[in-house]
SESE-655838 format. One record per residue (C-alpha): residue number from 1; residue in one letter; chain; x, y, z. Coordinates in nm, 3 decimals. Example, Ala and Ser with C-alpha at 12.3 -4.5 7.8 and 13.67 -1.06 7.14 Angstrom:
! residues 2
PT 1 a A 1.230 -0.450 0.780
PT 2 s A 1.367 -0.106 0.714
//
This chain:
! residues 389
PT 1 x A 10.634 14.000 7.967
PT 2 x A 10.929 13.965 8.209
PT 3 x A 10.940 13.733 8.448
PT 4 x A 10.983 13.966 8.729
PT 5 x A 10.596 14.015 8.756
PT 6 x A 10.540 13.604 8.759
PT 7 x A 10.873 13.608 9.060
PT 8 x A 10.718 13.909 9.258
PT 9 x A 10.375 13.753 9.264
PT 10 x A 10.527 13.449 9.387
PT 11 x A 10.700 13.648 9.645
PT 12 x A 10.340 13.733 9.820
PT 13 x A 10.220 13.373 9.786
PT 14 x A 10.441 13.215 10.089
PT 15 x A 10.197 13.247 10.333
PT 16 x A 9.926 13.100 10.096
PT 17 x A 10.151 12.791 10.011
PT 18 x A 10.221 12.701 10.366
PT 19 x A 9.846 12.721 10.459
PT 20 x A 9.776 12.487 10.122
PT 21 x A 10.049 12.261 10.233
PT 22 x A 9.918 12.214 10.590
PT 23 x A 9.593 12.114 10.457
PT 24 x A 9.771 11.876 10.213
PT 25 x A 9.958 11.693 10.456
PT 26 x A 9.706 11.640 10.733
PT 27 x A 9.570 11.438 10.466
PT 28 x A 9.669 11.076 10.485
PT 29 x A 9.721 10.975 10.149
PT 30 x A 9.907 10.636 10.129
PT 31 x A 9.916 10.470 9.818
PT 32 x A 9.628 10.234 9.906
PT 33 x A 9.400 10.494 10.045
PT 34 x A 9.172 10.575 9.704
PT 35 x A 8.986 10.805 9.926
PT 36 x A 9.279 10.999 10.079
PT 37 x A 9.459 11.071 9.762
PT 38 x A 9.138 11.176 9.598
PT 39 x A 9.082 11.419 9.900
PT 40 x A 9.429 11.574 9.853
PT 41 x A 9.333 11.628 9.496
PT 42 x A 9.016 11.775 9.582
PT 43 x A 9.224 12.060 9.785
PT 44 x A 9.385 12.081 9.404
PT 45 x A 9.061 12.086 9.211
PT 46 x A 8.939 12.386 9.457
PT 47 x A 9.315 12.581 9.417
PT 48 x A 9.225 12.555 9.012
PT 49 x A 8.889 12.645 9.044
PT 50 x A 8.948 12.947 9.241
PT 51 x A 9.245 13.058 8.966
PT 52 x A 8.988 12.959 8.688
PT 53 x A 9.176 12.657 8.572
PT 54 x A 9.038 12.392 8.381
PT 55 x A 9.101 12.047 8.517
PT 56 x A 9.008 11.675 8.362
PT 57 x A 8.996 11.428 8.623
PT 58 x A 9.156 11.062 8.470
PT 59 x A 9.000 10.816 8.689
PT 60 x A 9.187 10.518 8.815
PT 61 x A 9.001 10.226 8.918
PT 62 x A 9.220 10.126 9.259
PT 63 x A 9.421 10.394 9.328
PT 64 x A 9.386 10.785 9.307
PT 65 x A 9.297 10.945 9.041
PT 66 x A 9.513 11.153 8.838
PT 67 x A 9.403 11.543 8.768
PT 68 x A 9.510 11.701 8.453
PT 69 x A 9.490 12.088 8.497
PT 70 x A 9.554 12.294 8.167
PT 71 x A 9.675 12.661 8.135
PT 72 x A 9.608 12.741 7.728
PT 73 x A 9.927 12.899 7.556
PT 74 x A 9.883 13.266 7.499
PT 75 x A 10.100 13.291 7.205
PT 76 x A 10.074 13.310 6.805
PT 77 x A 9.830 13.030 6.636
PT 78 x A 10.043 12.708 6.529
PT 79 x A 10.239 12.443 6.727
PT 80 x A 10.368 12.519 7.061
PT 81 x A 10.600 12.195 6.997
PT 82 x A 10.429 12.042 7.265
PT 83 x A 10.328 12.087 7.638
PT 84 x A 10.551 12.168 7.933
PT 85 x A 10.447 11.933 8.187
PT 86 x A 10.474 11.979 8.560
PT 87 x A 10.403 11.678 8.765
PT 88 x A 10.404 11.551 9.084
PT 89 x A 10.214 11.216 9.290
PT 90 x A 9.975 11.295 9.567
PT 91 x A 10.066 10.956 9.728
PT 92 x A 10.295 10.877 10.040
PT 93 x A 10.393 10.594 10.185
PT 94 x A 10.244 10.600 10.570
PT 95 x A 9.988 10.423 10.729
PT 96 x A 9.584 10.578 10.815
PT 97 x A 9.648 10.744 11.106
PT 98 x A 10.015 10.891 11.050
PT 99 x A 9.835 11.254 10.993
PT 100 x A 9.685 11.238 11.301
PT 101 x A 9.982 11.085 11.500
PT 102 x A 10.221 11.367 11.344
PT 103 x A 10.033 11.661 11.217
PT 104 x A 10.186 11.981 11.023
PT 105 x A 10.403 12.177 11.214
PT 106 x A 10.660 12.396 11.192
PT 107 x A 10.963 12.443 11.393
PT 108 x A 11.252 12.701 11.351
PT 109 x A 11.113 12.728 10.986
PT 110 x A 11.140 12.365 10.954
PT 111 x A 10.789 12.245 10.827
PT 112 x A 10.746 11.844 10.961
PT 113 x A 10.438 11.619 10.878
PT 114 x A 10.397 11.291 10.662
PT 115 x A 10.453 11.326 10.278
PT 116 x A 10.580 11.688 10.397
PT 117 x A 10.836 11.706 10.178
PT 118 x A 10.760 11.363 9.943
PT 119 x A 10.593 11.537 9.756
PT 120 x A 10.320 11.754 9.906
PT 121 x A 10.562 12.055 9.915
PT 122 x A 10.608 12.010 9.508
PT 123 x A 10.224 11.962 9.421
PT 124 x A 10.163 12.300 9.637
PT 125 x A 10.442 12.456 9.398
PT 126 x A 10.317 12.315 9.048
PT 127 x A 9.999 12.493 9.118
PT 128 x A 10.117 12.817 9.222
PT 129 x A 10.341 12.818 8.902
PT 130 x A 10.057 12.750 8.699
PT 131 x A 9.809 13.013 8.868
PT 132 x A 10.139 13.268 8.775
PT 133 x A 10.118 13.205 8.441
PT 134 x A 9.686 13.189 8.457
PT 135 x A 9.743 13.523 8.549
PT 136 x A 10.022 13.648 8.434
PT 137 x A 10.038 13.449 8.059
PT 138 x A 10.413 13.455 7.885
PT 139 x A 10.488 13.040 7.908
PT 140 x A 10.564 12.968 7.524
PT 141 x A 10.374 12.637 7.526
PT 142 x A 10.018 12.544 7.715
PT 143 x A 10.129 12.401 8.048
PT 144 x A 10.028 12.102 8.199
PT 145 x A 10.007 12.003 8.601
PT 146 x A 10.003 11.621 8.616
PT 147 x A 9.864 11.536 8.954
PT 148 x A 9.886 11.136 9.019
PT 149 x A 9.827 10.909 9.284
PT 150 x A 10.021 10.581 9.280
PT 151 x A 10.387 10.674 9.237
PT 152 x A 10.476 10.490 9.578
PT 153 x A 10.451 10.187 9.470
PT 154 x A 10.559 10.189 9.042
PT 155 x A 10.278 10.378 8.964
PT 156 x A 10.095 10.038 8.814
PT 157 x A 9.788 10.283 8.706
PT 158 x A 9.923 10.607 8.626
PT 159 x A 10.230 10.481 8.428
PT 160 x A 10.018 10.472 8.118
PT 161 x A 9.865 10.823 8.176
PT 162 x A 10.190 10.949 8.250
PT 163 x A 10.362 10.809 7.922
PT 164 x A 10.084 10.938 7.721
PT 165 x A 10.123 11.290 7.875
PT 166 x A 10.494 11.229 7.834
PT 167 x A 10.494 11.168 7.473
PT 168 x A 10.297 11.527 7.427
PT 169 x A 10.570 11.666 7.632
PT 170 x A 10.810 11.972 7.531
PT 171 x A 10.984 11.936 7.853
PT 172 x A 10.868 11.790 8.143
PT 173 x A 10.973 11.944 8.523
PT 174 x A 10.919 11.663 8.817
PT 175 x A 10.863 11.835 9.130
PT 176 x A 11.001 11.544 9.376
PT 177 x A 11.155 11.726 9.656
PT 178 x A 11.509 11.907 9.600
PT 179 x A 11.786 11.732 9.773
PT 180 x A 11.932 11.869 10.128
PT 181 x A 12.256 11.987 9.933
PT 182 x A 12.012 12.205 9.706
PT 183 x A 12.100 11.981 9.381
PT 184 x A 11.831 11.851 9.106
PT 185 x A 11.799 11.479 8.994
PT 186 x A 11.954 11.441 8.671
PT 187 x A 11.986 11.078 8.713
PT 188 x A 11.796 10.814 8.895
PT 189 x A 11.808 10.418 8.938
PT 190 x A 11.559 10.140 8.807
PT 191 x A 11.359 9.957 9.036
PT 192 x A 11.124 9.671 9.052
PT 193 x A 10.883 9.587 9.301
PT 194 x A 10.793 9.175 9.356
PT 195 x A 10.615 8.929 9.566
PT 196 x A 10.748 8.629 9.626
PT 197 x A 10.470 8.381 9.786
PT 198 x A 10.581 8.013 9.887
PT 199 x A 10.364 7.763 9.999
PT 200 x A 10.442 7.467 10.244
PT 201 x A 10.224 7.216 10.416
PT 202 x A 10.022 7.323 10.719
PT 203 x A 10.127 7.067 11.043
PT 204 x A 10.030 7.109 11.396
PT 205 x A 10.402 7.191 11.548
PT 206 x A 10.390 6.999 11.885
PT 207 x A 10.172 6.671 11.792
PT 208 x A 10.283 6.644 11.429
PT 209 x A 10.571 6.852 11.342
PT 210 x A 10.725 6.593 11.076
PT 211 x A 10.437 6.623 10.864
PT 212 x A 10.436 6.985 10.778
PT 213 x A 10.668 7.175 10.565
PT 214 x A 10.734 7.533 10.659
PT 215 x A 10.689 7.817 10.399
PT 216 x A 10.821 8.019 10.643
PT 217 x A 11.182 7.847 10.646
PT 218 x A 11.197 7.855 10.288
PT 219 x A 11.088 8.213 10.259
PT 220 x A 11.373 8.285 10.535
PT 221 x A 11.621 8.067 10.309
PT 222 x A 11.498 8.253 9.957
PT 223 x A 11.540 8.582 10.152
PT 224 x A 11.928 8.549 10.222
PT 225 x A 11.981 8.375 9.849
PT 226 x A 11.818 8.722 9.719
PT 227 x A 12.003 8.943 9.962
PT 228 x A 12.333 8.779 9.863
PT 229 x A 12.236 8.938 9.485
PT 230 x A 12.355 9.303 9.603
PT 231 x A 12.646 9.443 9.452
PT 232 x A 12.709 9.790 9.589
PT 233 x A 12.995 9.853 9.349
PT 234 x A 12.768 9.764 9.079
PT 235 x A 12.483 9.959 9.196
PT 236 x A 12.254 9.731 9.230
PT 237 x A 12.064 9.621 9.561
PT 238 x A 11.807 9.433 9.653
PT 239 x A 11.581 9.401 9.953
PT 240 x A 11.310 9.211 10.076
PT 241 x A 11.125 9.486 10.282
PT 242 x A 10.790 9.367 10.370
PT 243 x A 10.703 8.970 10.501
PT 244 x A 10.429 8.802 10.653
PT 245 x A 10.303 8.459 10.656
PT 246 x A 10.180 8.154 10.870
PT 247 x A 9.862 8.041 11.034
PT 248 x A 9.968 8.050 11.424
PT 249 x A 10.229 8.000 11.650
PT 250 x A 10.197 7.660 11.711
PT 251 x A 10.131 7.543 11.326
PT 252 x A 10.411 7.454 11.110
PT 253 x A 10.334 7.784 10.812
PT 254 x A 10.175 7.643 10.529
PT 255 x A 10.225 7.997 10.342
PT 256 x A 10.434 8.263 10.371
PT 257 x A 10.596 8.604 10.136
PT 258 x A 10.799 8.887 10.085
PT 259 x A 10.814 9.201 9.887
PT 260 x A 11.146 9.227 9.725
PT 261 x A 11.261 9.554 9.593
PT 262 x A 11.547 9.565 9.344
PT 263 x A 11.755 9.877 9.194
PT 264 x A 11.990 9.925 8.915
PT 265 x A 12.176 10.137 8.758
PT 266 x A 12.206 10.024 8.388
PT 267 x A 11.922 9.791 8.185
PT 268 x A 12.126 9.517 8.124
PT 269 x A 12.209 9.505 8.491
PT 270 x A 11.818 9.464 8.552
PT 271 x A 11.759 9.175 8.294
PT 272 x A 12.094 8.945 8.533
PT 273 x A 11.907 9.038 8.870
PT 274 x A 11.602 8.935 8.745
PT 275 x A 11.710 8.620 8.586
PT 276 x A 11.908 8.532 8.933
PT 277 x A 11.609 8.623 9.161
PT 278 x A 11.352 8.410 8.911
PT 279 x A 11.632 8.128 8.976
PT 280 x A 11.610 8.147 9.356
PT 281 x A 11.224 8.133 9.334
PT 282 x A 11.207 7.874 9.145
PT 283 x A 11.452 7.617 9.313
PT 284 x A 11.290 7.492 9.645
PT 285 x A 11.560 7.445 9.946
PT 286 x A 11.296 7.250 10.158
PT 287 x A 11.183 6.928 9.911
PT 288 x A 10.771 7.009 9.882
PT 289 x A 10.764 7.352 9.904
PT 290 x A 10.684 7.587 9.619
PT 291 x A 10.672 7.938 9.503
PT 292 x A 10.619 8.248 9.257
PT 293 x A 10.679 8.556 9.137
PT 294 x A 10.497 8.857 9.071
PT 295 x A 10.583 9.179 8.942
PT 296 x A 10.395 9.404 9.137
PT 297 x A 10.536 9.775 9.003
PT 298 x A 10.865 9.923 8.814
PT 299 x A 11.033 10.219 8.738
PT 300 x A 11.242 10.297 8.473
PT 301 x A 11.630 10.461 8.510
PT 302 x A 11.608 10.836 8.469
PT 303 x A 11.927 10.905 8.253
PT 304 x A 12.027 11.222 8.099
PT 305 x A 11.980 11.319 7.731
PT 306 x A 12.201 11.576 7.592
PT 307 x A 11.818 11.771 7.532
PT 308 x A 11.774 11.688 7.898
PT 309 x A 12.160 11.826 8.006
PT 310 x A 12.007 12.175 7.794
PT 311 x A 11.733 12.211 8.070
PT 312 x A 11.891 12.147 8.355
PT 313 x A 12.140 12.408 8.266
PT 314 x A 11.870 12.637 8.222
PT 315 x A 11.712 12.586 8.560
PT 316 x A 12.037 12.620 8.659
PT 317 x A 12.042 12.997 8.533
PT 318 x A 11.717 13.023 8.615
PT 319 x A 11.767 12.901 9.015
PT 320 x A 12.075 13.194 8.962
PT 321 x A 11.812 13.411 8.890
PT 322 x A 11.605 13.333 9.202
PT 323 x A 11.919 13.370 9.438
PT 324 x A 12.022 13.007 9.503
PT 325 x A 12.279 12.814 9.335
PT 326 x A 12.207 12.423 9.263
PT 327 x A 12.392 12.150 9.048
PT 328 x A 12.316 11.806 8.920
PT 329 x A 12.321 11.464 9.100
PT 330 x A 12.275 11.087 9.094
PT 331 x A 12.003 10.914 9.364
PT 332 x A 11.942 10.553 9.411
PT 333 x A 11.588 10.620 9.478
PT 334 x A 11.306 10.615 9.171
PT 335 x A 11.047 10.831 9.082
PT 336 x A 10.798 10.876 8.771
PT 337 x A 11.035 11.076 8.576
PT 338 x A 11.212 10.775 8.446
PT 339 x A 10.893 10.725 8.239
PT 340 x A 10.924 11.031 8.056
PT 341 x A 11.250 11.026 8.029
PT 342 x A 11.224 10.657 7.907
PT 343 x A 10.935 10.777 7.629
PT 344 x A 11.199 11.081 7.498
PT 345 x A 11.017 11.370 7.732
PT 346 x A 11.321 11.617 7.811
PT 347 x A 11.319 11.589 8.179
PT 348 x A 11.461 11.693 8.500
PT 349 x A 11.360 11.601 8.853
PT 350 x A 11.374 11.701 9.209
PT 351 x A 11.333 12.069 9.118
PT 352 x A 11.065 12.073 9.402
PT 353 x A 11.089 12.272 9.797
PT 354 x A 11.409 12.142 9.914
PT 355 x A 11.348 11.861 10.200
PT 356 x A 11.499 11.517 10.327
PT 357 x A 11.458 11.203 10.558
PT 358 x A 11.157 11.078 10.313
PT 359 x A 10.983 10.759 10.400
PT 360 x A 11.070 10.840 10.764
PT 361 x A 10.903 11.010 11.069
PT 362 x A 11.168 11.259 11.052
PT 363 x A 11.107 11.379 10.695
PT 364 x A 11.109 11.768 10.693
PT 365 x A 11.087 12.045 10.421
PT 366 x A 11.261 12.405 10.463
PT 367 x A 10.965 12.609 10.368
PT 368 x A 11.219 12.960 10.281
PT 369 x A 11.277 12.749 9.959
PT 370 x A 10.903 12.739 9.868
PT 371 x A 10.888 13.056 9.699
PT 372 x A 11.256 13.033 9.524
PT 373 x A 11.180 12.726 9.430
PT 374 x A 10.848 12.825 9.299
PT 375 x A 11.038 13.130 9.095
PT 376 x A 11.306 12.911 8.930
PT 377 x A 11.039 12.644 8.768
PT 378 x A 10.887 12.965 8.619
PT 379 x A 11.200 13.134 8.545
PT 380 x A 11.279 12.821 8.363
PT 381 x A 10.981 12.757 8.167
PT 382 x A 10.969 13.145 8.064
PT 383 x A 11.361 13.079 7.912
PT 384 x A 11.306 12.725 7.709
PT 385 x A 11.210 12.962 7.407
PT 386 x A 11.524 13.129 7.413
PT 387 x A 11.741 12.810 7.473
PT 388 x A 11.577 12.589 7.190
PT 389 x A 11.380 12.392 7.379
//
């Protein structure tokens, strides 16, 4: 089979993928909304079901589940050498309401919406590649769309489902959204995600402000320690993003904490930060205070294997192939392909809809690289054979 007849069927599918996406995105699905992410992967259970594909549902206690849809290899009896994974998080990082504040729309072909392009976009093109090779057969190993639901935040349930799927992995394609330039990720930082809690001595702040010891102040103090961490040339950064504490306005804060988020580039880089920041928890500014520090999520550096360097520069051919050039490049930002990268899963990311301003209210997707986008994953897949891979 050629893979002209998977790339014309794709061709007729635009108007079917922007329809599925709408629905997707006037979803909200933040990380902490169980309910939301499992309604985003019920519009995936129905897109299976109506292309007669089988999926398990791995269910997560807090957060959303993750769906495991399975397209059976059509080719001779004996080992594939393992699955070729597609995978993608149904997860975003707005607030209830954010769906219903800024709905799906399109402008100028410029699709806008929360999660529009992080990562709805990419879910809606793992499952159109997979119902093109339901239909169509020709992938030379089963296929595998990992759907999960708590990337956002480290993915502190899905991690082990993803490292399991990883280690069954042939290749693994992470549909995160393609950069503005057009580029794949063929290299991604570490991150950690903390909370830092610190507790003072509650005080009334007019009648007996000398008795109470402010969490707040030391939080504030701890906060420019930690900033002070970043080096920039170094690649590593750190930032306390999230705070909240106190009792009320007129009581001296007898708790208070931050979320700290660190990146790096290299491992050894992580194991100084961490040392540092454990340091600056630990040693109290204001005598009385005290604090701790949790490790709430991480991600793992996605770095480039030379098996890994062999299929990007197929999906390079195979984006060629589908009329749009693309290259390699670093990002600061994480995603769950440093797992499988981490447990020896070939991998390359970002080879979802091409899109930008994630995390923001201007994040936006241009839907004329659905389909091209679409036709290069399955250009790729259908050329691993040939390639060694």
């Amino acid at each position: 089979m050629s893979d002209s007849q998977i790339a014309a069927w794709l061709a007729t599918q635009h108007d079917a993928m922007v329809a599925m996406l709408r629905e997707m995105v006037d979803i909200d699905s933040g990380s902490y909304n169980k309910t939301g992410i499992d309604a985003v992967g019920g519009v995936v259970r129905r897109f299976m079901a109506e292309h007669a594909i089988p999926v398990e549902v791995v269910r997560q206690q807090k957060h959303g589940d993750c769906l495991r849809a399975t397209v059976p290899w059509d080719g001779p009896a004996g080992n594939a050498g393992g699955n070729i994974v597609l995978m993608g998080h149904r997860d975003t990082v707005f607030p209830d309401g954010e769906a219903e504040r800024r709905p799906f729309t399109i402008r100028d072909g410029i699709a806008y919406g929360p999660g529009v392009a992080d990562m709805k976009a990419g879910l809606v093109m793992n499952c159109f590649v997979l119902a093109a090779f339901a239909k169509f057969g020709g992938a030379p190993a089963p296929l595998v769309g990992l759907f999960t639901g708590d990337e956002e935040i480290g993915s502190p349930e899905g991690r082990t489902v993803i490292e399991a799927e990883a280690r069954r992995a042939r290749v693994v394609f992470n549909s995160e959204p393609g950069r503005v330039s057009g580029n794949v990720v063929t290299g991604r930082k570490g991150g950690v995600f903390m909370m830092m809690r610190v507790t003072g001595k509650a005080a009334h702040s007019g009648g007996n402000f000398s008795e109470g010891i402010s969490a707040v102040e030391e939080l504030a103090r701890k906060i420019q320690a930690i900033h002070a961490l970043t080096q920039l040339d170094r690649g590593i950064t750190l930032n306390v993003g999230l705070i909240r504490g106190g009792q009320s306005v007129n009581t001296v804060a007898p708790w208070a904490e931050g979320e700290i988020d660190l990146r790096y580039v290299n491992p050894e880089d992580k194991d100084e930060a961490m040392a540092r920041i454990a340091a600056i928890v630990e040693r109290s500014s204001l005598p009385g205070t005290r604090a701790e520090l949790t490790i709430k999520g991480e991600f793992l550096p996605l770095t480039q294997t030379p098996a890994a360097k062999k299929l990007f520069e197929i999906y390079v051919s195979a984006a060629a192939a589908s009329g749009f050039a693309t290259d390699g490049e670093f990002t600061g930002g994480c995603a769950d392909s440093g797992f499988t990268a981490a447990v020896g899963a070939p991998t390359i990311c970002a080879v979802g809809p091409v899109g930008g301003k994630a995390h923001s209210p201007d994040e936006f997707l241009r839907i004329d690289t659905l389909t091209p986008r679409a036709q290069a994953c399955a250009r790729a897949i259908l050329r691993l054979e040939q390639s060694g891979l």
